[in-house]
C-alpha positions in Angstrom: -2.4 -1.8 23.9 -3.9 -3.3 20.4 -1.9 -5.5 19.0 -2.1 -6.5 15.2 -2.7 -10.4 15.9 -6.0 -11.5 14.4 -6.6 -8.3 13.1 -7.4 -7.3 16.6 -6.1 -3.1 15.4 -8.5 -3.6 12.4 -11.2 -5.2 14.1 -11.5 -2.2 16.7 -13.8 1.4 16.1 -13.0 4.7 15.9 -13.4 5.5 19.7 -10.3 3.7 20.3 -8.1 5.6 18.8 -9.9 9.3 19.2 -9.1 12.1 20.5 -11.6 13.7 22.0 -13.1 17.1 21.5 -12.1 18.6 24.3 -8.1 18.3 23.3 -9.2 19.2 19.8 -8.8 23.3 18.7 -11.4 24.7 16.8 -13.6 27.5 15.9 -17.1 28.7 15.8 -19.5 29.2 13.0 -19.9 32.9 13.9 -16.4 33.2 14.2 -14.3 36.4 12.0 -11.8 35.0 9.8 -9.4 36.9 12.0 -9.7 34.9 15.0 -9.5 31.3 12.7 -6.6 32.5 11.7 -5.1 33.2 15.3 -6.2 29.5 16.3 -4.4 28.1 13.1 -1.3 30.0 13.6 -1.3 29.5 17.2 -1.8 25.3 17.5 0.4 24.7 14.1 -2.4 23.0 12.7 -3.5 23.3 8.5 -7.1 23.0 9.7 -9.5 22.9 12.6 -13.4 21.8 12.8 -16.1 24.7 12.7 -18.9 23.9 15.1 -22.1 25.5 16.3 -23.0 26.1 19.7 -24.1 22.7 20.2 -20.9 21.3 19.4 -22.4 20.4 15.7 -20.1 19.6 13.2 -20.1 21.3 10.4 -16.9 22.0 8.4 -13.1 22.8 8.5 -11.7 26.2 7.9 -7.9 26.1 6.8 -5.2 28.7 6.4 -5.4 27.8 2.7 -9.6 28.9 2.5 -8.7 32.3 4.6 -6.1 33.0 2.1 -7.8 32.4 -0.8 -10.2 34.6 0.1 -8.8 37.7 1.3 -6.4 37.7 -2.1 -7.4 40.8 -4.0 -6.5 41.3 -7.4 -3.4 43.7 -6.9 -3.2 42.9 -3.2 -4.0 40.6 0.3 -7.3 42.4 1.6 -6.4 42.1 5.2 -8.9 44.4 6.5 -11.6 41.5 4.9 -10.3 38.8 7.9 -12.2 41.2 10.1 -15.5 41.1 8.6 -15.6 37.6 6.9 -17.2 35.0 8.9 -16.0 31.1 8.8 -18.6 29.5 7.5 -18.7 32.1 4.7 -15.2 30.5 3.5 -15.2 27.0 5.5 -15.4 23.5 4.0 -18.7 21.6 4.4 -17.6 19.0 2.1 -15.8 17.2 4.7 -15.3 13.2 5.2 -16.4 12.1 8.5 -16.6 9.5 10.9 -19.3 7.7 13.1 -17.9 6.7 16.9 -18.5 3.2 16.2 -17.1 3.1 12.5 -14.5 0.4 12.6 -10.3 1.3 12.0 -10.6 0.2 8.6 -13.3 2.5 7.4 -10.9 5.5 9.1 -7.7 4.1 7.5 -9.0 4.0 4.5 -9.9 8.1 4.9 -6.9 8.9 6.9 -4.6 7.7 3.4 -5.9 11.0 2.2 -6.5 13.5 4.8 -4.0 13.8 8.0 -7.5 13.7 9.8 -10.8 12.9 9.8 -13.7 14.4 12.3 -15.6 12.1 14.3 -19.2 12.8 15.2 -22.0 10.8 17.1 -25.0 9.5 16.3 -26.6 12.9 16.7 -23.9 14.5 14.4 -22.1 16.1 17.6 -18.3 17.0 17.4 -17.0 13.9 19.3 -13.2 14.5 18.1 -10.8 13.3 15.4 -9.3 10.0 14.3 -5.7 10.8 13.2 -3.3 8.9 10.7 -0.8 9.7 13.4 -2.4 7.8 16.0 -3.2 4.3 13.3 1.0 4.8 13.0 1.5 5.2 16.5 -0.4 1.6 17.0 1.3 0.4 14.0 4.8 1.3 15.3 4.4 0.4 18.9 3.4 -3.3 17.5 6.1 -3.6 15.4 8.4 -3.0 18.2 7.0 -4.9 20.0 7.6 -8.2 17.9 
């Protein structure tokens, strides 16, 4: 366990506290807007990382994005979530985080975003550094005391 003493929670990186990308949903590039939203609605989640083949990172498609562009003028254009593609409606503008970033630099991103995608050196999907698990640490050293 990390405990708080000397900063040690602070003083750690990002890989400590990931989740890796193999317990992480997400979609493809190439992916409809169809099946996003069936991966959305199905995990819970408000967003999920869009990769590439190679397990590139290279967005995040939310319910909120598919919405927003199916909405017609007089009506939801539901037959569009068949056609679209993700990365025609995804978010590229994304923060993101290097494995060996330290907690701080994450922190500081997870205050605004629930999470924040984690990539490697060679910008591959590595998984996602949560404000739920900085809390979890937080809360298991406080009960701790």
């Amino acid at each position: 366990m990390i405990s708080l003493q000397s900063g040690e929670l602070f003083d750690t990186t990002i890989k400590d506290l990931l989740i890796p990308a193999d317990k992480v949903a997400h979609v493809q590039l190439g992916n409809n807007l169809e099946h996003a939203l069936l991966v959305l609605t199905k995990t819970g989640y408000t967003a999920v990382p869009v990769l590439d083949p190679h397990f590139t990172l290279h967005g995040l498609i939310s319910s909120t994005h598919i919405l927003d562009s199916i909405l017609g003028l007089e009506r939801i254009e539901f037959e569009r979530l068949e056609t679209m593609k993700v990365e025609e409606v995804m978010n590229t503008n994304i923060p993101r985080l290097n494995l060996n970033d330290q907690v701080m630099t994450g922190l500081n991103l997870v205050i605004d975003h629930p999470f924040v995608c984690v990539e490697n050196d060679e910008a591959v999907f590595e998984g996602i550094f949560t404000r739920r698990a900085v809390l979890k640490q937080l809360d298991r050293r406080i009960k701790n005391k």
